[in-house]
N, C-alpha and C positions, 0 to 999 in steps of 0.2 A: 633458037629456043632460049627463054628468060630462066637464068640458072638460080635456083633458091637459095638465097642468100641470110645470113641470120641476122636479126630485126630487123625483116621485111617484109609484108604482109601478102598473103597471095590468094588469089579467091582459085581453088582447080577443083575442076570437074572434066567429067568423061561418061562414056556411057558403052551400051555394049555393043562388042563387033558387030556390024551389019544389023547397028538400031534394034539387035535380042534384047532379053532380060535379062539383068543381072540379079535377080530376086524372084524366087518361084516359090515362095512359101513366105509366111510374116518371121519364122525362125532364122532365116536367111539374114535380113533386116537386122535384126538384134546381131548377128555372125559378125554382118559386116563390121560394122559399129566396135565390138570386141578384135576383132583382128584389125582394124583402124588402128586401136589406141594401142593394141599389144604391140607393133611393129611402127606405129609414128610417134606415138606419146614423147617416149624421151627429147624427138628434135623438133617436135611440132605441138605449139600453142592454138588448142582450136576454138575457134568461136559461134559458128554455126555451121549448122549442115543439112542437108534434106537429102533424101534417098527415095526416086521413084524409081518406076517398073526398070526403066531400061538407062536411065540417067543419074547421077547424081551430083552434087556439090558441095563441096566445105571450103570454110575461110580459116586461114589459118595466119601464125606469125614462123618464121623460123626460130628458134630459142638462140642466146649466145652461147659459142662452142662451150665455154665453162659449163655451162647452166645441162648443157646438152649430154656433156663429162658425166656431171654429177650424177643423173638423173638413168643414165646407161647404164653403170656404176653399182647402183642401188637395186636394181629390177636383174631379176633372171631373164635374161632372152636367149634364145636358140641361136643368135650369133655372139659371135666374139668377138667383133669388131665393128668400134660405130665407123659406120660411113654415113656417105655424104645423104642429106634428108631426099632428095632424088633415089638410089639408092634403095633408102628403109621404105618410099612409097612403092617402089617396084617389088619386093620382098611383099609388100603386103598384098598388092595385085596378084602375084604368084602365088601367093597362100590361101587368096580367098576361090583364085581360081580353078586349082587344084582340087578344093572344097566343095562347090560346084560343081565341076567336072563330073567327078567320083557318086556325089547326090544325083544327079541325072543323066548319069552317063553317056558322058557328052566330052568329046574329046578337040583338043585346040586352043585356042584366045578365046577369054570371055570377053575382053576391055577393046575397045579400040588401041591400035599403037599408040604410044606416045602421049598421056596425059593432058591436058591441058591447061595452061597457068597463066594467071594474068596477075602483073602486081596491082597490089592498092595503095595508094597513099590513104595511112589512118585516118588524118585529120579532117580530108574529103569525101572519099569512098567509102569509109568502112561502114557506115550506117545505113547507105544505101545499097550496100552489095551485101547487108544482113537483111537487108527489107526484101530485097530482091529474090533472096537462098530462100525466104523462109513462105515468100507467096508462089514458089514453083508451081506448090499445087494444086493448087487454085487458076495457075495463068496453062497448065496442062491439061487441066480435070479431074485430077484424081481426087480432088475435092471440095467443098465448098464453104469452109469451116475452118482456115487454118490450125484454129486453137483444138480442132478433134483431128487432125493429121498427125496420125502418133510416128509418123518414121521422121521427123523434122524436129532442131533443134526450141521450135518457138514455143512447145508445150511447156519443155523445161524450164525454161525463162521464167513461166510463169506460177512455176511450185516448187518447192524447196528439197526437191531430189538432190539426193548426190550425183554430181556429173562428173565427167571430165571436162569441160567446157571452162575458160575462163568465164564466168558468168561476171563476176566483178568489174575488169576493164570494158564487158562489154556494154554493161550501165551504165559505168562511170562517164562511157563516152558516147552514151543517147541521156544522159543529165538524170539517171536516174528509171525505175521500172515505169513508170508513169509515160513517162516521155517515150520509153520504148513500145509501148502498147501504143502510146497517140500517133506514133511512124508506122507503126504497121498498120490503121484502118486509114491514114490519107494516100498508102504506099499504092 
């Protein structure tokens, strides 16, 4: 298993035990996303993500330990100890799951064991593993319109929300928003 290392970019997804939902309501959706950032933000730079019924993905970077410091430092979180971004991803599995559970009374794993991660090299992958994250739903069916698939990072991209997403490097490294829209209708 490829251990998360910081300034190293990793595309992880997972989905749920025995191919379930991880998502029974659109307020789920928004949940996840909020307990994402509450429990990985500090160690994790994200750059896109999509969230369907029973799957999901985000591309992220690891931050450097200082960066990571600082950032834990600043924010109230319910632990008191940064550990390793492995770790605050499990923490956050077990908090969404918990969540879940409790909403549908449903007891056990929601996720499959063990996460899935693959690294990216930036200067190669990372624009094609954002083209990739962001036409899920479209290569599933859950829709046919990515720019109306509201659980996915690629709406944002394209309006001036406040995100957590680096939005910036991720322009900066498809040459700009232009360029980023011209990737995603030849993706």
């Amino acid at each position: 298993m490829i251990k998360l290392e910081p300034n190293r970019y990793y595309h992880i997804y997972n989905r749920g035990n025995n191919r379930e939902k991880l998502f029974y309501t659109e307020a789920n959706y928004r949940y996840f996303l909020t307990k994402f950032r509450q429990h990985c933000f500090h160690v994790l730079e994200t750059y896109a993500y999509c969230l369907m019924g029973n799957h999901f993905h985000v591309l992220v970077s690891v931050r450097p330990v200082n960066e990571q410091q600082a950032l834990f430092e600043e924010r109230s979180l319910n632990t008191r100890k940064l550990r390793s971004p492995s770790k605050h991803i499990a923490h956050f599995f077990s908090s969404y799951t918990q969540s879940i559970n409790k909403q549908e009374g449903r007891v056990g794993s929601l996720f499959q064991k063990n996460f899935k991660r693959k690294e990216i090299d930036p200067e190669d992958y990372f624009r094609q593993t954002i083209v990739y994250i962001h036409l899920n739903p479209l290569k599933h069916g859950f829709s046919d319109d990515i720019k109306a698939y509201p659980y996915s990072s690629y709406p944002v991209y394209l309006n001036s929300e406040e995100t957590f997403l680096n939005r910036e490097k991720t322009l900066d490294l498809f040459g700009g928003i232009k360029n980023f829209y011209v990737a995603h209708k030849m993706g």
